[in-house]
CHARMM-style PDB file with segment names, atoms N, HN, CA, C and O in Angstrom:
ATOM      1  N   UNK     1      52.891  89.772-101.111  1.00  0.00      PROA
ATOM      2  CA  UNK     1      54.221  89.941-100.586  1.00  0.00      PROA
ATOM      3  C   UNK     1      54.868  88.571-100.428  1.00  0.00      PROA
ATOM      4  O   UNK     1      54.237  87.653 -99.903  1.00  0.00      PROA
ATOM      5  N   UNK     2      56.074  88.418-100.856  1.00  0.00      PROA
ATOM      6  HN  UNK     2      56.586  89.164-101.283  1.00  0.00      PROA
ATOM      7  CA  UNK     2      56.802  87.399-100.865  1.00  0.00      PROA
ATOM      8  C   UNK     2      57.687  87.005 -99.640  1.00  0.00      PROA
ATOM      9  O   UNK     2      58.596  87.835 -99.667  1.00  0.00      PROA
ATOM     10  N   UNK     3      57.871  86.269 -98.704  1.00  0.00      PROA
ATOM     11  HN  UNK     3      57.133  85.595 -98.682  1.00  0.00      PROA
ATOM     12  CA  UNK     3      58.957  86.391 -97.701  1.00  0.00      PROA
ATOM     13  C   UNK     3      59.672  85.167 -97.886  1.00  0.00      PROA
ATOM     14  O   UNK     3      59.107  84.078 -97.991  1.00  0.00      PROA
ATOM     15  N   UNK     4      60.778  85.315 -97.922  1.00  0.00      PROA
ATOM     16  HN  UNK     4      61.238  86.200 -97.837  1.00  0.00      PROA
ATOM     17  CA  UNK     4      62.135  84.296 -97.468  1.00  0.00      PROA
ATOM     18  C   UNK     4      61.898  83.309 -96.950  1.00  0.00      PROA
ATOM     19  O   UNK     4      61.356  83.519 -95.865  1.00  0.00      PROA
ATOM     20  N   UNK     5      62.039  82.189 -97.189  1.00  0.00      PROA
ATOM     21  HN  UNK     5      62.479  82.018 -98.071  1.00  0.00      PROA
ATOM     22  CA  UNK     5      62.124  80.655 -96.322  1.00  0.00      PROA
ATOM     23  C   UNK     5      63.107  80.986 -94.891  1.00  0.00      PROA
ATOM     24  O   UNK     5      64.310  81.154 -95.087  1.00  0.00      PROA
ATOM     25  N   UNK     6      62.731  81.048 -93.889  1.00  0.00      PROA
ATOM     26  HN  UNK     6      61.753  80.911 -93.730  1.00  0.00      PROA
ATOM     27  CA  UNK     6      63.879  80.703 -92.928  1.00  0.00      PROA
ATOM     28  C   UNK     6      64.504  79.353 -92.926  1.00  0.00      PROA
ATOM     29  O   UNK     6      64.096  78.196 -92.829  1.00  0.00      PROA
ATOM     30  N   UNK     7      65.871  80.060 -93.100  1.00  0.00      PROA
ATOM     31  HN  UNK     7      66.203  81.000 -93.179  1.00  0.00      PROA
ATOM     32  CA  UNK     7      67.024  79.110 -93.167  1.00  0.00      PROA
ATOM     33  C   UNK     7      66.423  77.425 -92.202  1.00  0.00      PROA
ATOM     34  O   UNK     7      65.938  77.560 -91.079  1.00  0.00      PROA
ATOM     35  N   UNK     8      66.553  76.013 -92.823  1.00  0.00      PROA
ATOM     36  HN  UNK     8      66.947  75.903 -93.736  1.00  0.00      PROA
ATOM     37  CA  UNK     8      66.496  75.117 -91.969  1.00  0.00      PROA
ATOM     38  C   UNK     8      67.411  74.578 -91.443  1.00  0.00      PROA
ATOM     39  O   UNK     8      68.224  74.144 -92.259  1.00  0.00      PROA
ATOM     40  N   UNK     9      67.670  74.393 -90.351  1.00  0.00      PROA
ATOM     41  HN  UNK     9      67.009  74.745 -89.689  1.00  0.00      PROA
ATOM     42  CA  UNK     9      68.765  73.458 -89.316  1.00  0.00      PROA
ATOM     43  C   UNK     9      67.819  72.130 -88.814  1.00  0.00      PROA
ATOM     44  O   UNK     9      66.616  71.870 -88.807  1.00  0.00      PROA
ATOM     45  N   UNK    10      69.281  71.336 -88.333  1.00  0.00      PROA
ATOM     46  HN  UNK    10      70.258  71.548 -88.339  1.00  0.00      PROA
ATOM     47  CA  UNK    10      68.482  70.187 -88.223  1.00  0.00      PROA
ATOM     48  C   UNK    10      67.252  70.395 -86.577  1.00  0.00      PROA
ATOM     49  O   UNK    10      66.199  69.932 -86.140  1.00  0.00      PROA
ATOM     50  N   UNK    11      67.862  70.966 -86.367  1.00  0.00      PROA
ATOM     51  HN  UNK    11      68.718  71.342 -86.722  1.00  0.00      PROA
ATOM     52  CA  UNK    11      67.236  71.607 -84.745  1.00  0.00      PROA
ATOM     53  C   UNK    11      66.105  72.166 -84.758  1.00  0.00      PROA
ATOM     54  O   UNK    11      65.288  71.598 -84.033  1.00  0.00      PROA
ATOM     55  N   UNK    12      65.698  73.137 -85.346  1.00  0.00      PROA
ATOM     56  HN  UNK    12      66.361  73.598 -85.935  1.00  0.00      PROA
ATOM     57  CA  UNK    12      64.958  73.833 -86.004  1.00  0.00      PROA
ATOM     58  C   UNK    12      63.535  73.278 -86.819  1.00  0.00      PROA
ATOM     59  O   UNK    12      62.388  73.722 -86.760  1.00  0.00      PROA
ATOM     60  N   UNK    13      64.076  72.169 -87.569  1.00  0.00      PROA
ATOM     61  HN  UNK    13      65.007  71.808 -87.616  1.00  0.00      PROA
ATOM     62  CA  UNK    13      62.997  71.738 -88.744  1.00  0.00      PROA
ATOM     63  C   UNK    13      62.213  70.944 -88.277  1.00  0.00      PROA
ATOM     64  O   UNK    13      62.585  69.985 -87.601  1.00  0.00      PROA
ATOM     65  N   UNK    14      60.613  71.272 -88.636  1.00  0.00      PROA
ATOM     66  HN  UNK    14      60.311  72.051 -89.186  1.00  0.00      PROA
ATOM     67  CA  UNK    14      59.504  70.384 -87.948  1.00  0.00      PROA
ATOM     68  C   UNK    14      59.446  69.169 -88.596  1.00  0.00      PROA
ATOM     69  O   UNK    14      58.764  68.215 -88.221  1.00  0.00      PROA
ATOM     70  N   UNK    15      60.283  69.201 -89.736  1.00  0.00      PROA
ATOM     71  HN  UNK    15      60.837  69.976 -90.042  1.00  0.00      PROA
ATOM     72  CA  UNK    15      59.958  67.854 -90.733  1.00  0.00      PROA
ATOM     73  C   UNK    15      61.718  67.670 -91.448  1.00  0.00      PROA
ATOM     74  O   UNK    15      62.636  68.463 -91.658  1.00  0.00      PROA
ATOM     75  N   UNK    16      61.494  65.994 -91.668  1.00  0.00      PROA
ATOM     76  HN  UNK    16      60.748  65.350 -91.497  1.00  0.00      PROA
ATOM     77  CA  UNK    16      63.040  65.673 -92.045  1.00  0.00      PROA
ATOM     78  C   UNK    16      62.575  64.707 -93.570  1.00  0.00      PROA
ATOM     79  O   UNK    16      61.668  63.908 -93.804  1.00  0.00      PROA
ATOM     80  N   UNK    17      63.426  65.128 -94.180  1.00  0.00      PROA
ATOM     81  HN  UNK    17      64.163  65.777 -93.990  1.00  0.00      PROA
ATOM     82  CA  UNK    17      62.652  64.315 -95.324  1.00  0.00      PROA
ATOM     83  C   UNK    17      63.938  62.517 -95.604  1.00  0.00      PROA
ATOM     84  O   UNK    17      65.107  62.453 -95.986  1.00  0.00      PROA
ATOM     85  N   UNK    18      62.899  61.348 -95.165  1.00  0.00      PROA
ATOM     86  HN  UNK    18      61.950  61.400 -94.855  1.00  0.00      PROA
ATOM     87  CA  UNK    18      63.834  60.332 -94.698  1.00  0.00      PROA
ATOM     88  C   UNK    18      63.965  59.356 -96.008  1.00  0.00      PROA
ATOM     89  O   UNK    18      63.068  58.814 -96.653  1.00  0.00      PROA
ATOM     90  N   UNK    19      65.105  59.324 -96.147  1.00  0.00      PROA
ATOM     91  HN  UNK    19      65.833  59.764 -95.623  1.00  0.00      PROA
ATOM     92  CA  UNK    19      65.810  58.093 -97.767  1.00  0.00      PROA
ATOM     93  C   UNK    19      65.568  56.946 -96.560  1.00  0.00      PROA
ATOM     94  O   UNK    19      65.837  57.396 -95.446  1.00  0.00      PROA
ATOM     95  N   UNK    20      65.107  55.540 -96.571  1.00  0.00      PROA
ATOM     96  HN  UNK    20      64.888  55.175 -97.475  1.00  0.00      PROA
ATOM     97  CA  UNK    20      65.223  54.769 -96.232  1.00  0.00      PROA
ATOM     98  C   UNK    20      65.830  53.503 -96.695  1.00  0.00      PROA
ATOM     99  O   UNK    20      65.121  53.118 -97.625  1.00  0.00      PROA
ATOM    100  N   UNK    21      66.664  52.782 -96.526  1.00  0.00      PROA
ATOM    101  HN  UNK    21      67.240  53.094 -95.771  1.00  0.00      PROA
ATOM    102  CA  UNK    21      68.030  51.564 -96.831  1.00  0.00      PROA
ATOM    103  C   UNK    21      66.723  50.543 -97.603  1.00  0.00      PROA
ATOM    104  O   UNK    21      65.760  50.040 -97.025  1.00  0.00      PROA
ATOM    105  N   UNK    22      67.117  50.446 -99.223  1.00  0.00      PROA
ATOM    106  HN  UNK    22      67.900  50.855 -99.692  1.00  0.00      PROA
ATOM    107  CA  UNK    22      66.324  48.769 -99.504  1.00  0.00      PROA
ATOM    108  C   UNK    22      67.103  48.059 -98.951  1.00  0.00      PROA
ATOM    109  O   UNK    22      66.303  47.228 -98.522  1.00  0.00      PROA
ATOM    110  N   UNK    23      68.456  47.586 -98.476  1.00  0.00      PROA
ATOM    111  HN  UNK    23      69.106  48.261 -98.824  1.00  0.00      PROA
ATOM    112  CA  UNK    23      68.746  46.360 -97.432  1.00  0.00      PROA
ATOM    113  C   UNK    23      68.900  46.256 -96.592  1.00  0.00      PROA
ATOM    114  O   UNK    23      69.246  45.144 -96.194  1.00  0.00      PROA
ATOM    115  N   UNK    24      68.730  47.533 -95.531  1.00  0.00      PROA
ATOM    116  HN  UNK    24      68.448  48.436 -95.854  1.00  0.00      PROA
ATOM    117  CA  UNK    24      68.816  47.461 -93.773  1.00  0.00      PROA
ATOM    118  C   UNK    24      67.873  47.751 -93.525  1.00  0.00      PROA
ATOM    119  O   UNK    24      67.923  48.687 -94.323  1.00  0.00      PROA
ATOM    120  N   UNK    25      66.457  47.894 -92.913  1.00  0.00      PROA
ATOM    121  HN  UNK    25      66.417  47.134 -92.265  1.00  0.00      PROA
ATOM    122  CA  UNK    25      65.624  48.263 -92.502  1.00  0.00      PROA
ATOM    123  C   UNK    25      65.852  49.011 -91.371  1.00  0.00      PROA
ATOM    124  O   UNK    25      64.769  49.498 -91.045  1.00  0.00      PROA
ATOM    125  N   UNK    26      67.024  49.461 -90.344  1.00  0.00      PROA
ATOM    126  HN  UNK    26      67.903  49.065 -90.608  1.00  0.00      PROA
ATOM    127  CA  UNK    26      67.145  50.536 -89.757  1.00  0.00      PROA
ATOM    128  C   UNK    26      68.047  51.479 -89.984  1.00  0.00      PROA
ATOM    129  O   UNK    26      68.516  52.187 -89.093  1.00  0.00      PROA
ATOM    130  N   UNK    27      68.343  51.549 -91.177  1.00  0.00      PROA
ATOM    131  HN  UNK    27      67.962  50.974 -91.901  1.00  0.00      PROA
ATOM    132  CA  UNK    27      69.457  52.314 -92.190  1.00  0.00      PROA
ATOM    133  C   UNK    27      68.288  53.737 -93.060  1.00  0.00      PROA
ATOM    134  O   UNK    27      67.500  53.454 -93.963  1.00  0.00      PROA
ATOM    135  N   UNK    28      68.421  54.782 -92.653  1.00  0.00      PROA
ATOM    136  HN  UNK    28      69.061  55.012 -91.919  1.00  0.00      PROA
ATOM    137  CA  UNK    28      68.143  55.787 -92.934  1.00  0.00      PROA
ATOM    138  C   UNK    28      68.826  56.788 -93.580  1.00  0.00      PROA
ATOM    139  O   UNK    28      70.021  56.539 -93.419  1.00  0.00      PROA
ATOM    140  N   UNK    29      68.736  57.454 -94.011  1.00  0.00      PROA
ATOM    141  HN  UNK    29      67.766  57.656 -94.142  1.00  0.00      PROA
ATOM    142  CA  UNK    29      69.317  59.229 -94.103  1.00  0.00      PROA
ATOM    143  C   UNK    29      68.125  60.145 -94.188  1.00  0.00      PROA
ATOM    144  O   UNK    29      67.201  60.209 -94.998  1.00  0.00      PROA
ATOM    145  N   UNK    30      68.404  60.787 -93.186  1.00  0.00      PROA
ATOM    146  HN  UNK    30      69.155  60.736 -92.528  1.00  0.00      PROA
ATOM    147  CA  UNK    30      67.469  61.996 -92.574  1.00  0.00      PROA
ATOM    148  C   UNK    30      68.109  63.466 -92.792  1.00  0.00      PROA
ATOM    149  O   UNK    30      69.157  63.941 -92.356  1.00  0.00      PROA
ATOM    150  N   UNK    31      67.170  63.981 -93.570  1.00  0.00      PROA
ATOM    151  HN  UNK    31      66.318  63.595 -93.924  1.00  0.00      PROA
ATOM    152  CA  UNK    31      67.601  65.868 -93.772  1.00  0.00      PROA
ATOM    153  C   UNK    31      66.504  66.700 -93.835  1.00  0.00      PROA
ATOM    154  O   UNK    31      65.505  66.653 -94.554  1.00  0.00      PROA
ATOM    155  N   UNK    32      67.070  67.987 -92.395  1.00  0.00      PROA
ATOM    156  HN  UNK    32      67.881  68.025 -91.811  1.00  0.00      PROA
ATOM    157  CA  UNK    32      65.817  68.763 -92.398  1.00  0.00      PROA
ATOM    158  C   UNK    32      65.298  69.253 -93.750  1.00  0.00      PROA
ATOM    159  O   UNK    32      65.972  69.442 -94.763  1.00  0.00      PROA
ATOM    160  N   UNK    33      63.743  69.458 -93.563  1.00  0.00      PROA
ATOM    161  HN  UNK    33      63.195  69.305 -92.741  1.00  0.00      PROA
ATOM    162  CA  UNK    33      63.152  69.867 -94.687  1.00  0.00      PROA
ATOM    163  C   UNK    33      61.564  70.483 -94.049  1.00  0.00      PROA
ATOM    164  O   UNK    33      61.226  70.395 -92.868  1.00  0.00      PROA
ATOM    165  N   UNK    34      60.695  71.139 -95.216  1.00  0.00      PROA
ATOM    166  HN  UNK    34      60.970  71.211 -96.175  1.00  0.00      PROA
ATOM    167  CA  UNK    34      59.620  71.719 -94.834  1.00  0.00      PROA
ATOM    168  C   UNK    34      58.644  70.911 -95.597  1.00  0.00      PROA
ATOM    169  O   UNK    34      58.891  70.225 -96.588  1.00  0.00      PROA
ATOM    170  N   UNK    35      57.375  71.098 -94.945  1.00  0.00      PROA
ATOM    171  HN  UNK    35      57.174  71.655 -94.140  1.00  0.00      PROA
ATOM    172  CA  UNK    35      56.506  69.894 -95.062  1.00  0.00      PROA
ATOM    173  C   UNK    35      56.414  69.679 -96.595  1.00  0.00      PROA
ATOM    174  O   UNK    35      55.978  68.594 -96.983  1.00  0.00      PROA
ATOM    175  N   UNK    36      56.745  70.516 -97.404  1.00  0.00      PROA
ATOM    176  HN  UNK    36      57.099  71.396 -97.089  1.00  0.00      PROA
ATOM    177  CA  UNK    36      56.986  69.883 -98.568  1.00  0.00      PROA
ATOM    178  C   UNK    36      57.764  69.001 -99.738  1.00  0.00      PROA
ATOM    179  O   UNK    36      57.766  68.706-100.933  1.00  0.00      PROA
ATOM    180  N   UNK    37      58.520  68.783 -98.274  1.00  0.00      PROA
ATOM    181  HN  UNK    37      58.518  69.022 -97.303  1.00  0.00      PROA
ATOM    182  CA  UNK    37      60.186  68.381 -98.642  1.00  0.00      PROA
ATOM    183  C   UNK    37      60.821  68.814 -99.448  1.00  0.00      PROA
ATOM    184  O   UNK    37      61.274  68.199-100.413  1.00  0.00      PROA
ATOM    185  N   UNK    38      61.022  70.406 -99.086  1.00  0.00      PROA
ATOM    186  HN  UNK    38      60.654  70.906 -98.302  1.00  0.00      PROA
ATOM    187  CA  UNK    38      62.063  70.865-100.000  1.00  0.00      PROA
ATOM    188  C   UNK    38      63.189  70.942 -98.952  1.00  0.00      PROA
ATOM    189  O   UNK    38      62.814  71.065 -97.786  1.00  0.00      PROA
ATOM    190  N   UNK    39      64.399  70.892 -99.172  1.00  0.00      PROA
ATOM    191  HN  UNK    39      64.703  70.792-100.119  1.00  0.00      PROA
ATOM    192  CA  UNK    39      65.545  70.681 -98.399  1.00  0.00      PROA
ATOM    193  C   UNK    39      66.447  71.925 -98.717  1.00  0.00      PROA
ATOM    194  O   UNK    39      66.893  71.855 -99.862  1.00  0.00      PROA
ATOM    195  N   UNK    40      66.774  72.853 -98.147  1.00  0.00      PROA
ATOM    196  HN  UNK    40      66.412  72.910 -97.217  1.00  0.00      PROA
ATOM    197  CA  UNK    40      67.622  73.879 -97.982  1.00  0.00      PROA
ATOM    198  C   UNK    40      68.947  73.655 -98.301  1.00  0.00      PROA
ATOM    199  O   UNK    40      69.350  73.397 -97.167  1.00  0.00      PROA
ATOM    200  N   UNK    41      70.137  73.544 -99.162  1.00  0.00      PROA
ATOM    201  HN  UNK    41      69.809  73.754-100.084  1.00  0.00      PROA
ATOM    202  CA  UNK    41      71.102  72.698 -99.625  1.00  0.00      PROA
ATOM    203  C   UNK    41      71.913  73.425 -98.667  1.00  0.00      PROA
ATOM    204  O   UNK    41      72.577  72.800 -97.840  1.00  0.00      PROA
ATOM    205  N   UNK    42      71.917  75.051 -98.719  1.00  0.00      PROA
ATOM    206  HN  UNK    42      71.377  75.559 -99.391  1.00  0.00      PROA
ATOM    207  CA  UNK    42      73.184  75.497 -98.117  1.00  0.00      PROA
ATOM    208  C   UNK    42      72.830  75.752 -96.648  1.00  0.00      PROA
ATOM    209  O   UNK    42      73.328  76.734 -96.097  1.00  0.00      PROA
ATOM    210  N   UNK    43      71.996  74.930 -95.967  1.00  0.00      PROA
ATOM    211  HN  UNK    43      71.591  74.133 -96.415  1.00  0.00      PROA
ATOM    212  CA  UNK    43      71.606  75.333 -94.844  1.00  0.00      PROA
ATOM    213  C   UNK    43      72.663  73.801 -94.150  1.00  0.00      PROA
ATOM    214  O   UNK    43      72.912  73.689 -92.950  1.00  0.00      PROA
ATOM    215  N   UNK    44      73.152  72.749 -95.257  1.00  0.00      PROA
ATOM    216  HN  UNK    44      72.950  72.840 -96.232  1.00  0.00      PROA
ATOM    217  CA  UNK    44      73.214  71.635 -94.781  1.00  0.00      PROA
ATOM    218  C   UNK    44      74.680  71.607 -94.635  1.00  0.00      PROA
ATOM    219  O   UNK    44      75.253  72.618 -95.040  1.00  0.00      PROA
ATOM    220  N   UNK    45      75.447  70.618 -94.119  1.00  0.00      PROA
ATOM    221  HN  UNK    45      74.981  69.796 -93.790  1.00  0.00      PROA
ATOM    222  CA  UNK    45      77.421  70.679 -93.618  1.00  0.00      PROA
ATOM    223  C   UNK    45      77.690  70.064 -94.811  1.00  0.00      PROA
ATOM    224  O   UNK    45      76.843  69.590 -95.568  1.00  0.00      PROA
ATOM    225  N   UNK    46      78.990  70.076 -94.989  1.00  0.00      PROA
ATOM    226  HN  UNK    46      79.678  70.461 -94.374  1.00  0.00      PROA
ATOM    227  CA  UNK    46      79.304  69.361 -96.312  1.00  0.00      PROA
ATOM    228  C   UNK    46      79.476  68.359 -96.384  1.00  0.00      PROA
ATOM    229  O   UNK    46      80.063  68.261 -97.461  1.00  0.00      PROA
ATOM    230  N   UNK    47      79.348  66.990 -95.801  1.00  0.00      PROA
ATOM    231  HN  UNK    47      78.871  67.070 -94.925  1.00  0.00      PROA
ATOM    232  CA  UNK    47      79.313  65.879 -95.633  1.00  0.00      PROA
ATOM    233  C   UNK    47      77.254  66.093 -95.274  1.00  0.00      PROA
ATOM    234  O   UNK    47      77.276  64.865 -95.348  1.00  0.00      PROA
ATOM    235  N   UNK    48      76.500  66.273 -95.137  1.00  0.00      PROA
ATOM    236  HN  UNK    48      76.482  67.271 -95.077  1.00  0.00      PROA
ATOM    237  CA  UNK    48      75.236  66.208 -95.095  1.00  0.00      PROA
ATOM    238  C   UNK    48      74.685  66.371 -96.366  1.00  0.00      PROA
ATOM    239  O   UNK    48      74.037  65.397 -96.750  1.00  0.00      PROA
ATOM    240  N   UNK    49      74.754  67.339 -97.146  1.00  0.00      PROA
ATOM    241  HN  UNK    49      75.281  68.130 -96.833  1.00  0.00      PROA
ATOM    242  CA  UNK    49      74.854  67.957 -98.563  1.00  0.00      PROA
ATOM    243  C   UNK    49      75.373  66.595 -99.511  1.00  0.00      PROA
ATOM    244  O   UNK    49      74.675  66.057-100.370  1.00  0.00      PROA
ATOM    245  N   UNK    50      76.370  66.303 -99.240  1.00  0.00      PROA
ATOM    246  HN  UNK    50      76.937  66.741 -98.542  1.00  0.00      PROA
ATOM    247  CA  UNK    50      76.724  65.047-100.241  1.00  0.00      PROA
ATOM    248  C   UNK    50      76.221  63.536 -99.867  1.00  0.00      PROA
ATOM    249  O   UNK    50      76.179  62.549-100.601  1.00  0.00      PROA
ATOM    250  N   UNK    51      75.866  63.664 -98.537  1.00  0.00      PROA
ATOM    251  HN  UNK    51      75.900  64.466 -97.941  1.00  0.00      PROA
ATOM    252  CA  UNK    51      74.939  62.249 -98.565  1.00  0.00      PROA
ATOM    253  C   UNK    51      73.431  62.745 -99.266  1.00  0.00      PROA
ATOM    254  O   UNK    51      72.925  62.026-100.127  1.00  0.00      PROA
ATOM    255  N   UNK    52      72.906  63.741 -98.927  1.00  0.00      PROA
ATOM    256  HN  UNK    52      73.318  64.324 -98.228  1.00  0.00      PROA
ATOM    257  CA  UNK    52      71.605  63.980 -99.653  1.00  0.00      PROA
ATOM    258  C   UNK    52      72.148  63.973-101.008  1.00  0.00      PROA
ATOM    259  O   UNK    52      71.533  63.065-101.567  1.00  0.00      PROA
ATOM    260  N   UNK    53      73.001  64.513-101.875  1.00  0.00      PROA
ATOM    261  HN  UNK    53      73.500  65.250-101.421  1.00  0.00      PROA
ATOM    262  CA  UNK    53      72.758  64.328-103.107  1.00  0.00      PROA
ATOM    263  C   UNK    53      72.882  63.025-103.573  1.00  0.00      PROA
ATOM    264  O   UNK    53      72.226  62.592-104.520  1.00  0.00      PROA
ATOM    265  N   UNK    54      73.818  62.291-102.852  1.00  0.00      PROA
ATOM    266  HN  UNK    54      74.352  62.643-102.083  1.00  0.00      PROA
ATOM    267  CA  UNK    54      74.060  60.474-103.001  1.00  0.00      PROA
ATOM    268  C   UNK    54      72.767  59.856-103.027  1.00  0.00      PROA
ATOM    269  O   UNK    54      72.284  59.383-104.056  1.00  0.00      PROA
ATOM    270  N   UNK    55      72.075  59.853-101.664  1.00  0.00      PROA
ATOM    271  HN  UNK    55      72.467  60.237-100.828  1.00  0.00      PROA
ATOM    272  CA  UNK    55      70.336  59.379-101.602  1.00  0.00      PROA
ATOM    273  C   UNK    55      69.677  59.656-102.740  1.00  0.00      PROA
ATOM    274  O   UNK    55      69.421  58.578-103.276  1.00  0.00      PROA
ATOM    275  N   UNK    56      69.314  60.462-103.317  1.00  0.00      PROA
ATOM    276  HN  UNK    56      69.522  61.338-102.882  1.00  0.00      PROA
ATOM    277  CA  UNK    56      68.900  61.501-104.661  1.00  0.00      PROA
ATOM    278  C   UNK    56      69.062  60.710-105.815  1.00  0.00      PROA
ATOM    279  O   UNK    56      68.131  60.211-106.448  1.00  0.00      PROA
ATOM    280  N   UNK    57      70.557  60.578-106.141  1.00  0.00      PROA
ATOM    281  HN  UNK    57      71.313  60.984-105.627  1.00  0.00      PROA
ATOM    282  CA  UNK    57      71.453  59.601-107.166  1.00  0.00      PROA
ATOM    283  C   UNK    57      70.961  58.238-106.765  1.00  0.00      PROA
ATOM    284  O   UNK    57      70.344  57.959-107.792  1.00  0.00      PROA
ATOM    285  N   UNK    58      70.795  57.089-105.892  1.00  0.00      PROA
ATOM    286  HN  UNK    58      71.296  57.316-105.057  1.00  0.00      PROA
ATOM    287  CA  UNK    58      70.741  55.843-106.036  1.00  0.00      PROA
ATOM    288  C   UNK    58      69.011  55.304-105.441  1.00  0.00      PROA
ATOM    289  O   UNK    58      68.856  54.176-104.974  1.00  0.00      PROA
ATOM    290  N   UNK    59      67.817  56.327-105.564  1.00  0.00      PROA
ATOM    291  HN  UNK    59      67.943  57.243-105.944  1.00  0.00      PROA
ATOM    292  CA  UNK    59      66.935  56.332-105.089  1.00  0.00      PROA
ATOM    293  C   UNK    59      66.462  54.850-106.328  1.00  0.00      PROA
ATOM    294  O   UNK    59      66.948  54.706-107.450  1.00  0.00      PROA
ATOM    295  N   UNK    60      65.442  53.962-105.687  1.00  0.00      PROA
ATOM    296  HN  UNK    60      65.047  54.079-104.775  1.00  0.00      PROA
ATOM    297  CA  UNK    60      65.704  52.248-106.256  1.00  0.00      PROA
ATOM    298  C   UNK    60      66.904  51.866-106.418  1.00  0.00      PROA
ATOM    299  O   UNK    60      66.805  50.911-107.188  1.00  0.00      PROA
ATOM    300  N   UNK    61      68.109  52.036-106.140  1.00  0.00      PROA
ATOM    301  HN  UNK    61      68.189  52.811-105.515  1.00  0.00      PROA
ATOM    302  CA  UNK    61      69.038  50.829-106.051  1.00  0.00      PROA
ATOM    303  C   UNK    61      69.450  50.832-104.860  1.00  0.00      PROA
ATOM    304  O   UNK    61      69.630  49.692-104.432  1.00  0.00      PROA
ATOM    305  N   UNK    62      69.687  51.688-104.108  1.00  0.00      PROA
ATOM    306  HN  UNK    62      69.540  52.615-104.455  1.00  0.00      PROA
ATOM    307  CA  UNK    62      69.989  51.849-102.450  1.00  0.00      PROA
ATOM    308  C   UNK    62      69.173  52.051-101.365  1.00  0.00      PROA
ATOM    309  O   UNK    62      68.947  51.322-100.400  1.00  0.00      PROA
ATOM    310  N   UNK    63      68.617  53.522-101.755  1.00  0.00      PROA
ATOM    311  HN  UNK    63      68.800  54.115-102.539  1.00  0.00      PROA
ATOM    312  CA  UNK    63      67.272  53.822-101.256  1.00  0.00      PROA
ATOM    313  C   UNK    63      65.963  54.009-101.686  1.00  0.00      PROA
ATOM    314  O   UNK    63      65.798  54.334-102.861  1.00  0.00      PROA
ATOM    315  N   UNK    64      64.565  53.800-100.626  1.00  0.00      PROA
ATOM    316  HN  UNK    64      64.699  53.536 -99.671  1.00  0.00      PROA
ATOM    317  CA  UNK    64      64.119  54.051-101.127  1.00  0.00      PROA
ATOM    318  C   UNK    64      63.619  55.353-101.732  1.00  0.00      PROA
ATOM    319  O   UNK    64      64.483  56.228-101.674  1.00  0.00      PROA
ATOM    320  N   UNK    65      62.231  55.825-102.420  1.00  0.00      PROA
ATOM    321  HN  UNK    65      61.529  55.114-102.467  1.00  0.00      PROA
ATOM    322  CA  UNK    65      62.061  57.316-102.319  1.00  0.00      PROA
ATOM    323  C   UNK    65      61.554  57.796-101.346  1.00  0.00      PROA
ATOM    324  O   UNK    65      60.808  57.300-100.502  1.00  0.00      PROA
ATOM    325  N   UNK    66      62.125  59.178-101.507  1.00  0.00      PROA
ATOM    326  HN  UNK    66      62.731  59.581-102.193  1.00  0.00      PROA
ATOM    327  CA  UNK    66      61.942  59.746 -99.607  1.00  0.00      PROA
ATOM    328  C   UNK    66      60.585  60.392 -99.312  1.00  0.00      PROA
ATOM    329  O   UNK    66      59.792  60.891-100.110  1.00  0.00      PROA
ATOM    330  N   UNK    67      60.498  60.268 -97.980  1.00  0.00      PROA
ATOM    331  HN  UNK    67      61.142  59.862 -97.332  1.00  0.00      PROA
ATOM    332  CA  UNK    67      58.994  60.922 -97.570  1.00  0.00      PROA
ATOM    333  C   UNK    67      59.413  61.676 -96.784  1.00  0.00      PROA
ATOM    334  O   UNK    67      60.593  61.614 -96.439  1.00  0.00      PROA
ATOM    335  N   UNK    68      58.365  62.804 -96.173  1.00  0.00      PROA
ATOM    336  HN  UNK    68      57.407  62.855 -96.454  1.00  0.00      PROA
ATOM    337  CA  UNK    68      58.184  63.361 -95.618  1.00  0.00      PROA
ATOM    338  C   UNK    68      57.428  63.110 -94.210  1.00  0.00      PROA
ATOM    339  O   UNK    68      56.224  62.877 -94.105  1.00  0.00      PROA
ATOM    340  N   UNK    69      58.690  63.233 -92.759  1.00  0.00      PROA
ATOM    341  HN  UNK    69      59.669  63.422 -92.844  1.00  0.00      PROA
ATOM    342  CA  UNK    69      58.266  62.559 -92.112  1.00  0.00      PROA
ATOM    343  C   UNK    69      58.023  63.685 -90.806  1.00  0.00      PROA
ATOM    344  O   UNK    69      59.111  64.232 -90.625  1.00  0.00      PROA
ATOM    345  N   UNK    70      57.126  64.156 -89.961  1.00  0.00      PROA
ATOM    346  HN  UNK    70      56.242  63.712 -90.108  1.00  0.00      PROA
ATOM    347  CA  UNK    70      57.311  64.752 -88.460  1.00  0.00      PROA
ATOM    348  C   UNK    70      58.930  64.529 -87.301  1.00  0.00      PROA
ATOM    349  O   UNK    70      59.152  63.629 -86.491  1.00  0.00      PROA
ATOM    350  N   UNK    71      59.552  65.392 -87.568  1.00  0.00      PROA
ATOM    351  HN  UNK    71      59.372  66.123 -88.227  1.00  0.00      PROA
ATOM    352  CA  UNK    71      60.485  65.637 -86.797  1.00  0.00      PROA
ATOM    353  C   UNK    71      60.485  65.355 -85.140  1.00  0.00      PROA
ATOM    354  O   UNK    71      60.222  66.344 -84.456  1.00  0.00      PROA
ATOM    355  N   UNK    72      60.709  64.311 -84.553  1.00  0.00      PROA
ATOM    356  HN  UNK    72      60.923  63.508 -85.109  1.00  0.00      PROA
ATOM    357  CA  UNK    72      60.652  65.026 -83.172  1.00  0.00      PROA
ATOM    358  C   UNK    72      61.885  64.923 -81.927  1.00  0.00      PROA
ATOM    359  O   UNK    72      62.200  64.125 -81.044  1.00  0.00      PROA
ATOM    360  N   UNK    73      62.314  66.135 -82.407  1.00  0.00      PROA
ATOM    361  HN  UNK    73      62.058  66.783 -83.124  1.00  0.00      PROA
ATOM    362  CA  UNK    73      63.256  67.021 -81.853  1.00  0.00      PROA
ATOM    363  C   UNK    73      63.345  67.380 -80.505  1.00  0.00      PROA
ATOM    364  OT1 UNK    73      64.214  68.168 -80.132  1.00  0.00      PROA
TER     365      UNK     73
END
């Protein structure tokens, strides 16, 4: 039997999958995700949604690649 992902919010998600800045070292982008870092697109606002796809697009020239990190919420 197959069941549905419940929808992720940022509230909600035990895990955030984090783009980290190659030139700021406290420059992040953080989006809920499940420990496998898959990221729920339409679960995200539309300004959240387009920074994750931006991170995605400049992963080695901006950021780095993202991990999967424990949420704590």
């Amino acid at each position: 039997m197959h069941t549905q992902p419940m929808p992720l919010t940022p509230a909600a998600a035990a895990f955030v999958l984090r783009f980290g800045s190659l030139f700021d070292a406290g420059r992040a982008l953080t989006f809920p995700c499940d420990a496998e870092g898959h990221v729920q697109l339409d679960a995200l606002s539309e300004r959240a949604r387009t920074n994750y796809l931006y991170a995605r697009a400049v992963v080695g020239r901006e950021f780095t690649a993202p991990v999967v990190v424990k949420s704590y919420n």
